[in-house]
C-alpha positions as CSV (number, residue, x, y, z in Angstrom):
1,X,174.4,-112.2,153.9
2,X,176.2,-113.1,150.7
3,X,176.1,-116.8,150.2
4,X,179.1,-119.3,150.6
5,X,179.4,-121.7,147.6
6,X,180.6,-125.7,148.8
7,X,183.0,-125.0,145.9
8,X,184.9,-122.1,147.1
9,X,185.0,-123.2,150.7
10,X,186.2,-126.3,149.0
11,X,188.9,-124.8,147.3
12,X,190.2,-122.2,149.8
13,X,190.2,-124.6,152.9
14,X,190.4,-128.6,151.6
15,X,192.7,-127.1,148.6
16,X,194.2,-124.4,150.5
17,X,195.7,-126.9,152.9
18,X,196.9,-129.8,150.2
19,X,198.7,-127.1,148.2
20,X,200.6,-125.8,151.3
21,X,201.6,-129.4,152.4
22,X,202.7,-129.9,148.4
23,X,204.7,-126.6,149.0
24,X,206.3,-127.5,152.0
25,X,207.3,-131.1,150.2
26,X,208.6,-129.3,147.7
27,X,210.6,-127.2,149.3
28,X,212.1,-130.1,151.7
29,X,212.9,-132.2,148.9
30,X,214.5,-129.3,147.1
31,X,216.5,-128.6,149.9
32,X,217.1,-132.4,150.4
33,X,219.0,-132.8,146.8
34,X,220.7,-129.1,147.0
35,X,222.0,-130.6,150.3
36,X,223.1,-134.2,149.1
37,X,225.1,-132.9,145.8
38,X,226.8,-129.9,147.4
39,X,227.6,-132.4,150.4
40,X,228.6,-135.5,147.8
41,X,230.8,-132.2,146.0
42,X,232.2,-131.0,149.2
43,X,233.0,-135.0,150.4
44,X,234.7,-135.3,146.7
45,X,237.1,-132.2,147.3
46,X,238.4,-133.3,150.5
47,X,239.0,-136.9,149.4
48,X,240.9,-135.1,146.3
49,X,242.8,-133.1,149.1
50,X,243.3,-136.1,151.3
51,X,245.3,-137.6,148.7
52,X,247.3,-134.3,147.4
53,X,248.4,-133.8,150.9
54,X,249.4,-137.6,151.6
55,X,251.7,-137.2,148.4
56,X,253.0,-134.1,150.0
57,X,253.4,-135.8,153.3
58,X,255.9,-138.6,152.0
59,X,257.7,-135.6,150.2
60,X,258.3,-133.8,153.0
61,X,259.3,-136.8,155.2
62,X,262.2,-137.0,152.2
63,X,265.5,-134.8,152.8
64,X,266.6,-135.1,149.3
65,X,263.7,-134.1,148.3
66,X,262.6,-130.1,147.2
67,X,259.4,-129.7,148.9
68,X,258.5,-126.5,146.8
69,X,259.6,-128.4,143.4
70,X,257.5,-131.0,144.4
71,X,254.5,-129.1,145.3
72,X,254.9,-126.6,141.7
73,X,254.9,-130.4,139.7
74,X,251.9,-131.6,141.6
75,X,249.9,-128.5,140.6
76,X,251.2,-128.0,137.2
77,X,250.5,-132.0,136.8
78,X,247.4,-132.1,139.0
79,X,245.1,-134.2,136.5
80,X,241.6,-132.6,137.5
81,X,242.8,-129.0,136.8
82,X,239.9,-128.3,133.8
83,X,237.1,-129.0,136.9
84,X,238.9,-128.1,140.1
85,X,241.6,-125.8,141.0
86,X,244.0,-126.8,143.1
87,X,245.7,-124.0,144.8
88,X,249.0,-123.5,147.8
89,X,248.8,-121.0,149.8
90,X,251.9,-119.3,152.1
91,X,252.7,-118.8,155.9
92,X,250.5,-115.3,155.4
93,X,247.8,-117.1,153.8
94,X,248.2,-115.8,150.2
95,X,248.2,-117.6,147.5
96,X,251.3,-118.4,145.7
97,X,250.5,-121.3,143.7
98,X,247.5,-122.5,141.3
99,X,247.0,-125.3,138.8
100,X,245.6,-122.8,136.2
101,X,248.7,-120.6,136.2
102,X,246.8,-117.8,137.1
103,X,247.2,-116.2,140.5
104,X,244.1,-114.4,142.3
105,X,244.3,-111.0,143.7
106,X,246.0,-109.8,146.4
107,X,242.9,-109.4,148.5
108,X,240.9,-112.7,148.4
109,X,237.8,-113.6,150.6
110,X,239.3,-117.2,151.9
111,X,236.5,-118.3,154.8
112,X,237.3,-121.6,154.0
113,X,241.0,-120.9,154.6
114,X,240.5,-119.2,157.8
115,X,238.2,-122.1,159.4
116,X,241.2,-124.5,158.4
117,X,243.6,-122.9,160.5
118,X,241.5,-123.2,163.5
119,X,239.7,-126.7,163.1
120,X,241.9,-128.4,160.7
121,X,239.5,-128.5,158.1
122,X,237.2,-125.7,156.3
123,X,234.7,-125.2,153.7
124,X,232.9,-122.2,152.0
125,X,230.3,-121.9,148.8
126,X,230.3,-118.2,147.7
127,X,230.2,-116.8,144.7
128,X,233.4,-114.5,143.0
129,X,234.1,-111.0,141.9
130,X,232.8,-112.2,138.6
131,X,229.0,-113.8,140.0
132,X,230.2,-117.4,139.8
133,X,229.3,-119.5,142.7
134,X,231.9,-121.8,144.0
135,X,232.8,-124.4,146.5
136,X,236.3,-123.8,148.3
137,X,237.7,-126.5,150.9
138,X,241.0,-126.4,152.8
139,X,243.4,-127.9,154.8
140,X,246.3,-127.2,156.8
141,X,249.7,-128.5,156.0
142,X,251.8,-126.0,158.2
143,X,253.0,-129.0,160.1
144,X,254.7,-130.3,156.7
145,X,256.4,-127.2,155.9
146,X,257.0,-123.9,157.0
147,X,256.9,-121.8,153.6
148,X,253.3,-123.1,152.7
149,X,250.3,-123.1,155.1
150,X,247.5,-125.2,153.7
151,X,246.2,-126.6,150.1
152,X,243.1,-125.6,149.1
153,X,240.6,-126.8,146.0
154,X,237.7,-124.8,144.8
155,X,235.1,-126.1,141.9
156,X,232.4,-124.4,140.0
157,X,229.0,-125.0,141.4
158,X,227.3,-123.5,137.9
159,X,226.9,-127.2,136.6
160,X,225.5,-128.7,139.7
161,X,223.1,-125.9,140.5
162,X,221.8,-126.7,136.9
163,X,221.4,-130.4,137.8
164,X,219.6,-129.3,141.1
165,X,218.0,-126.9,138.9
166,X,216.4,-129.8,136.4
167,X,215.8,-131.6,139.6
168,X,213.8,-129.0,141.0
169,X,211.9,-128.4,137.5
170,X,211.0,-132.3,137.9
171,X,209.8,-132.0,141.6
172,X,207.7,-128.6,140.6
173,X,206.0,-130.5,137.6
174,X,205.0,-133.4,139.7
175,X,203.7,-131.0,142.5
176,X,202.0,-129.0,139.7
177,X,200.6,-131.9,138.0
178,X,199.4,-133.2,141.5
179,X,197.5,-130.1,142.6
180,X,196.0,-129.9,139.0
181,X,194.9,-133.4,139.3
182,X,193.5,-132.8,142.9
183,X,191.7,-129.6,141.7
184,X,190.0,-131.2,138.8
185,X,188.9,-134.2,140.6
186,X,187.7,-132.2,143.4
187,X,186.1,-129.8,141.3
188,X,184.3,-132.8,139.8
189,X,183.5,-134.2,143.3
190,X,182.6,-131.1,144.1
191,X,180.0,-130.3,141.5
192,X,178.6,-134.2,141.8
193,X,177.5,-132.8,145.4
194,X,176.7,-129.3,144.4
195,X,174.9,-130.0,140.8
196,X,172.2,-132.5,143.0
197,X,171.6,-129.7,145.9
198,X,171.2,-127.1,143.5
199,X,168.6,-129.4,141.8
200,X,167.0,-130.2,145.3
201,X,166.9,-127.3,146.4
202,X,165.0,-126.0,143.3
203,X,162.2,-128.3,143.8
204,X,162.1,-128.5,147.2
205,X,160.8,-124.5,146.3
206,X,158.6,-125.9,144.0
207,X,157.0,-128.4,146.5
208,X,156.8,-125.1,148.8
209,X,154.5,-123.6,146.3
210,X,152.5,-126.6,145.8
211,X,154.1,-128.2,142.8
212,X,154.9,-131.8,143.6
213,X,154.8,-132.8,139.8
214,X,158.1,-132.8,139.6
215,X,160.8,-135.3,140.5
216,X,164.8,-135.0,140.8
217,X,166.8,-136.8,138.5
218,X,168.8,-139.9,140.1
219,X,171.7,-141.6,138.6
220,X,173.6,-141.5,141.7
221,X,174.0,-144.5,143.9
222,X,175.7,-143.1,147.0
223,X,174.4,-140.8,150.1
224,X,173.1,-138.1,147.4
225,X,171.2,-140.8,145.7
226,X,169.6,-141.6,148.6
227,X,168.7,-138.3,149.5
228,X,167.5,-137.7,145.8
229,X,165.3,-140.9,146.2
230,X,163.7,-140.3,149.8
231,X,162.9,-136.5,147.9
232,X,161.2,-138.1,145.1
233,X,159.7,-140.4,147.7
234,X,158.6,-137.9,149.6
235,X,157.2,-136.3,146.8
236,X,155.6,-138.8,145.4
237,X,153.4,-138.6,149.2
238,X,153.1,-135.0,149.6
239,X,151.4,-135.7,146.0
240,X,149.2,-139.0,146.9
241,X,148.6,-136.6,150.6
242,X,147.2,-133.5,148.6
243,X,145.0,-135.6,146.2
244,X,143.4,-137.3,149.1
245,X,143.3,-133.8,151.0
246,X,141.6,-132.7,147.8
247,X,139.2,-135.5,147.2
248,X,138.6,-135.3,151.2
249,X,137.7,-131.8,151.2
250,X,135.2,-132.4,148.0
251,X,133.9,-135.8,149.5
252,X,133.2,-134.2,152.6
253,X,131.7,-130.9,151.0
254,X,129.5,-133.1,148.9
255,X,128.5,-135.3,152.4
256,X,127.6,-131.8,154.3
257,X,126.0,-130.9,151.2
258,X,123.2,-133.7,151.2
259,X,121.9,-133.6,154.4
260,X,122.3,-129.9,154.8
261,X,119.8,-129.6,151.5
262,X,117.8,-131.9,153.2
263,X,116.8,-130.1,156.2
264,X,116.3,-127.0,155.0
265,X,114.1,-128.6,151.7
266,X,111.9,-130.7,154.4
267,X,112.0,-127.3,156.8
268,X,110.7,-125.1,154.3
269,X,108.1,-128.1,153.3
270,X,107.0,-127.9,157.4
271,X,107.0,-124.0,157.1
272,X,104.1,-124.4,154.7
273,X,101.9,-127.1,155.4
274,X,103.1,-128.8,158.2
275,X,100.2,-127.8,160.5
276,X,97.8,-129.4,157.6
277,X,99.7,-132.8,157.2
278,X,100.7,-134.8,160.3
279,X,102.6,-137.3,158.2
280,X,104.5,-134.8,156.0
281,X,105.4,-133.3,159.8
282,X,106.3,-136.5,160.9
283,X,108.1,-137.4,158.0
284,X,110.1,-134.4,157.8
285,X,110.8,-134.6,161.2
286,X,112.3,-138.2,160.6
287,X,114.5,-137.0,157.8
288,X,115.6,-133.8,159.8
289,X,116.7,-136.0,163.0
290,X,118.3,-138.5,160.9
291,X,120.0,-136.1,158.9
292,X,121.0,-134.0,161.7
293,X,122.8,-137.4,163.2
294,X,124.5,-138.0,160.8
295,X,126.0,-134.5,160.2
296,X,126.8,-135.2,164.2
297,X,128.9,-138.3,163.4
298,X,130.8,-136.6,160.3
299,X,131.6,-133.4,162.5
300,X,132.7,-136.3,165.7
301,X,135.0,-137.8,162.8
302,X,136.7,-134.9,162.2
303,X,137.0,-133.8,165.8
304,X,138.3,-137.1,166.7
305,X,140.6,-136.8,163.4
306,X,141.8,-133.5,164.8
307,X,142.6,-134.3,167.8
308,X,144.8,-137.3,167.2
309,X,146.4,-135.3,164.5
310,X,147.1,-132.7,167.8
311,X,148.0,-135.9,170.4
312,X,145.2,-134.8,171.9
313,X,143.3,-138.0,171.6
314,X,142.8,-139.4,174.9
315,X,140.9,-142.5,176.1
316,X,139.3,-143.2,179.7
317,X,140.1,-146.9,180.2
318,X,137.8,-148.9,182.8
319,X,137.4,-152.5,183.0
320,X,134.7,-153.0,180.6
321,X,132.3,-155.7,178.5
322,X,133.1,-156.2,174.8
323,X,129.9,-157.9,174.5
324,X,127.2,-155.5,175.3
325,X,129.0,-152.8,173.7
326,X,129.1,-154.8,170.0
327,X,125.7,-155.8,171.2
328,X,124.6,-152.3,170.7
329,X,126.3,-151.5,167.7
330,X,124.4,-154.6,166.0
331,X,121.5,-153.4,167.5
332,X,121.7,-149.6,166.1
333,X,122.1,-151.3,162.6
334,X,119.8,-154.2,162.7
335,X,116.6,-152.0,161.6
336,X,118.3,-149.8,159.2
337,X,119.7,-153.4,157.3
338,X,116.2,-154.3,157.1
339,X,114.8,-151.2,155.7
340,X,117.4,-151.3,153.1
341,X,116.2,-155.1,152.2
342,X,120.0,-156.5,154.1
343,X,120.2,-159.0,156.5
344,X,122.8,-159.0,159.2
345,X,123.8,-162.3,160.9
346,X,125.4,-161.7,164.6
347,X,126.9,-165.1,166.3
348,X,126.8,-163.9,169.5
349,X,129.2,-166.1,172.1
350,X,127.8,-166.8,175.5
351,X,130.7,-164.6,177.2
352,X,134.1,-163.4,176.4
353,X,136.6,-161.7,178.9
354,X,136.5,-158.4,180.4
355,X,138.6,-156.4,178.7
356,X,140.6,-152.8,180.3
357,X,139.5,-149.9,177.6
358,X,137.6,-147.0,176.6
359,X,134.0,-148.7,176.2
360,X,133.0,-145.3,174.0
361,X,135.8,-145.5,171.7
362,X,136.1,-149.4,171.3
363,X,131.7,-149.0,170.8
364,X,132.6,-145.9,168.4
365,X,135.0,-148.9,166.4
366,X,132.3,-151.0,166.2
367,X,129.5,-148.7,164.7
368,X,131.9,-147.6,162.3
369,X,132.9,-151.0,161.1
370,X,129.4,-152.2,160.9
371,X,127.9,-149.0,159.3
372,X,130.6,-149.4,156.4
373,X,129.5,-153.0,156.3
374,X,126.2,-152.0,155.9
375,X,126.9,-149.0,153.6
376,X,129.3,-151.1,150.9
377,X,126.6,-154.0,150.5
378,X,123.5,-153.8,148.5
379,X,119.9,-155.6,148.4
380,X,119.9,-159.0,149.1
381,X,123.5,-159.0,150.6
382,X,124.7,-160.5,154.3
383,X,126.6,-159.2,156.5
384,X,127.3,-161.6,160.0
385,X,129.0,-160.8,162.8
386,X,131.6,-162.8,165.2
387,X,132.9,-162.7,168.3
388,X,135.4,-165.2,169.9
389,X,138.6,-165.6,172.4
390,X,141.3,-167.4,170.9
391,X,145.6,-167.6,172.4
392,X,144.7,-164.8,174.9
393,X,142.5,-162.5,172.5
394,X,139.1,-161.0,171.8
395,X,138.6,-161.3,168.1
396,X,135.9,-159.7,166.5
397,X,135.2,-160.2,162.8
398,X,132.5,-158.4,160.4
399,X,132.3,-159.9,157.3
400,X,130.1,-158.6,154.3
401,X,129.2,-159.8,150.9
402,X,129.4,-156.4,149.0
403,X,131.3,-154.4,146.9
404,X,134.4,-155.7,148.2
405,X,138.2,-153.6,147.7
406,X,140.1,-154.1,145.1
407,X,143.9,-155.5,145.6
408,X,145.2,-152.6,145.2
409,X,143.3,-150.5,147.3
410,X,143.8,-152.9,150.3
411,X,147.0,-151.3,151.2
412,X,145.4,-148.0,151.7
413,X,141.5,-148.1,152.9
414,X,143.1,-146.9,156.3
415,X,144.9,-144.2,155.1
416,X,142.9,-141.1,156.0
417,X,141.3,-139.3,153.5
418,X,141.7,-142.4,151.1
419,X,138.1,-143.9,149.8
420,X,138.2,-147.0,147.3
421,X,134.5,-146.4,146.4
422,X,133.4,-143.2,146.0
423,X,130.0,-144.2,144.6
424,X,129.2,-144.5,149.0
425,X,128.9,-141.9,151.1
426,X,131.6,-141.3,154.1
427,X,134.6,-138.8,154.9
428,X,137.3,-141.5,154.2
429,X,138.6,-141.2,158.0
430,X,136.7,-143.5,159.6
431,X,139.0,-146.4,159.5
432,X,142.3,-144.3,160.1
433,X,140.6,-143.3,163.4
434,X,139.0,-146.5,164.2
435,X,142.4,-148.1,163.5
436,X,143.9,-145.4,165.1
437,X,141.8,-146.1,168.4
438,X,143.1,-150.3,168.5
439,X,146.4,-149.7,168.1
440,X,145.9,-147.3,171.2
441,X,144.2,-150.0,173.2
442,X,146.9,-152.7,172.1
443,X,145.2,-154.6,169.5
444,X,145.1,-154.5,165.2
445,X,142.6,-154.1,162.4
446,X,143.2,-156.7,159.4
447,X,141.2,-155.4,156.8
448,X,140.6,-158.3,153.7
449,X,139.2,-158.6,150.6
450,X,139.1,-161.5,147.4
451,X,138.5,-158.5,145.2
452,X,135.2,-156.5,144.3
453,X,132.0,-158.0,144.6
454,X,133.3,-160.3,146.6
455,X,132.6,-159.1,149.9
456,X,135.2,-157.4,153.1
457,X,136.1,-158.9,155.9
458,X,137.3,-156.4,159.2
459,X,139.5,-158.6,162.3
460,X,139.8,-156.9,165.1
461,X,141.9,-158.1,167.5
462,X,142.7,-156.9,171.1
463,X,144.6,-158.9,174.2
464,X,142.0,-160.2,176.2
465,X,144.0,-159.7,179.1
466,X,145.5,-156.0,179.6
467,X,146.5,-154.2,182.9
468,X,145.7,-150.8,183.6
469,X,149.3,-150.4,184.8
470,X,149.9,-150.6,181.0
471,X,147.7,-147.5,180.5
């Protein structure tokens, strides 16, 4: 399908119809001042007439008076006779008498003449033997005398048709100066749209391919420059979106990596002298079960990733207790802090509400927010747990004294993929999903931090009161 241009549909429809309505403008005012001087012309001969035949009137109420002498002076006197000429015509409607002197021919093509006779008055514009166009009016005057029918005038129309002419020159140059003045601007508007699509829709085949290093160029501040802008914004996403795809994809690599070499260094170990040690078998057992768990909480990760990216995510809510659930979170942690020389500090409340959720997923929030706790703090550090019920909510806070986040990555820790440290293991989707998973039951995550090495602090908050008609 050959491709339609915005400028040609532009020009043969928008400027298609605006030079036909200039057209047609033209035309009525042409026809406008043609009508108005031949009208203002034709008015002009007939007041000229009305007064010729009310001097002949008052002549031929006078019996002294030569009617035919009279009307031969006014003729050969008639004062106009270099513009008009004034002419008498006879009982057969020939013409016997003319200001100029000279006589037309015996056949003449009279309209005017003939529409006199009947209505009393008559005009015609023609044009002569010779190509001249004229302007002929008559009038009767058979009722004055019976040797002369009717007076008639007749003018050249050559120099008003070149007035009408000059007029018309005028109206085209406006009309031509008009549509030259609409095409340029349109073509301009035209090309301010066009110029930015064209540019768009080069990188937008770009970003197809992967390229998001380029941007569009934006000096537009309109609809366009809008678009432009959410395009570079986009952009500018896609790009941030593929570098965390990219780190994710190596992060992770690198986290299947380690435990995978693991297990098959300490099973090859067991293959050889297993049967000879009982502590290198139990170690290596140890390291292969521990391992192995936490391959099975990366691969849950990206399941549960998966399927909220699918809206397949689903939770089973049933009344349940916050407590015994963050209970055995702290519990799961509490040996593994001690091992690593950490101490963790859990205030634990003497009841809170029961609260309408998925226990699982709301146990699954926990772990992760007290394993990164765990995993971002070093010897010697302290990380304490709280739980409380304050204006209607459960609020659960985990507060370390670690690595902390810098300001600037505050804004983004729950971005999946996104990791602020990547000296610490982890897939960088644990907090999207875990946020992911309070938002679904109601609540929010508030993650904060002073800065690094000075410690994270996680709020979770969820109403303590929830119906399961809100489900």
């Amino acid at each position: 399908m050959a491709k339609k241009s915005i400028t040609k549909r532009w020009i043969f429809n928008n400027l298609g119809v605006v030079v036909l309505a200039l057209l047609v403008i033209e035309m009525a005012i042409i026809y406008a001042i043609q009508n108005y001087f031949y009208s203002s012309a034709k008015q002009y001969l007939i007041s000229k007439l009305n007064a010729v035949t009310s001097v002949l009137s008052i002549h031929s109420q006078d019996s002294a008076a030569n009617f035919s002498s009279e009307m031969r002076n006014m003729l050969e006197t008639f004062n106009e006779k270099d513009k008009i000429e004034l002419m008498a015509l006879n009982s057969k409607g020939r013409v016997v008498l003319t200001s100029s002197g000279f006589s037309p021919g015996a056949v003449t093509n009279m309209p005017d003449y003939e529409e006199a006779m009947v209505t009393g008055e008559g005009s015609y514009i023609g044009r002569l033997e010779s190509g001249e166009k004229i302007l002929a009016v008559s009038v009767p005057i058979t009722s004055m005398n019976s040797e002369y029918s009717s007076v008639r005038m007749v003018t050249s129309l050559t120099e008003i048709d070149n007035t009408i002419k000059t007029y018309i020159m005028v109206v085209t140059f406006i009309v031509l100066t008009i549509i030259i003045i609409v095409v340029i601007t349109g073509l301009y508007f035209a090309g301010s749209i066009v110029k930015p699509i064209r540019q768009i829709s080069g990188i937008a085949r770009k970003f197809a391919m992967g390229d998001f290093s380029v941007r569009i160029d934006n000096s537009s501040n309109d609809e366009i420059g809008e678009l432009c802008t959410a395009i570079n914004h986009m952009a500018d996403e896609l790009s941030n979106a593929e570098a965390m795809k990219n780190e994710f994809i190596s992060s992770v690599s690198h986290e299947l990596r380690t435990p995978l070499t693991a297990i098959k260094g300490w099973a090859e170990t067991l293959m050889v002298d297993a049967g000879e040690n009982p502590d290198t078998m139990k170690k290596g057992v140890g390291v292969i079960v521990n391992e192995t768990e936490r391959l099975s909480q990366m691969v849950e990760e990206l399941l549960d990733f998966s399927r909220m990216q699918s809206g397949h995510f689903t939770l089973r809510n049933a009344n349940m207790d916050i407590l015994a659930e963050l209970g055995d979170a702290v519990l799961i942690y509490s040996e593994k802090a001690k091992r690593e020389q950490k101490q963790i500090i859990y205030n634990e409340p003497e009841m809170l509400p029961f609260f309408y959720g998925d226990k699982n997923r709301i146990r699954q929030v926990f772990i992760n927010i007290i394993d990164n706790a765990v995993k971002y703090s070093s010897a010697g550090d302290t990380v304490t747990i709280e739980a409380k019920e304050a204006d209607g909510n459960i609020i659960v806070s985990v507060k370390d004294t670690g690595v902390g986040i810098k300001e600037s990555d505050l804004a983004k820790v729950k971005t999946k993929f996104y990791k602020a440290n990547h000296t610490r293991r982890g897939s960088g989707i644990g907090l999207a999903v875990a946020d992911e998973i309070i938002t679904m039951h109601g609540g929010t995550m508030d993650i904060a931090s002073e800065g690094e090495d000075k410690g994270t602090t996680v709020t979770i908050s969820l109403p303590a009161k929830r119906s399961s008609a809100l489900q």
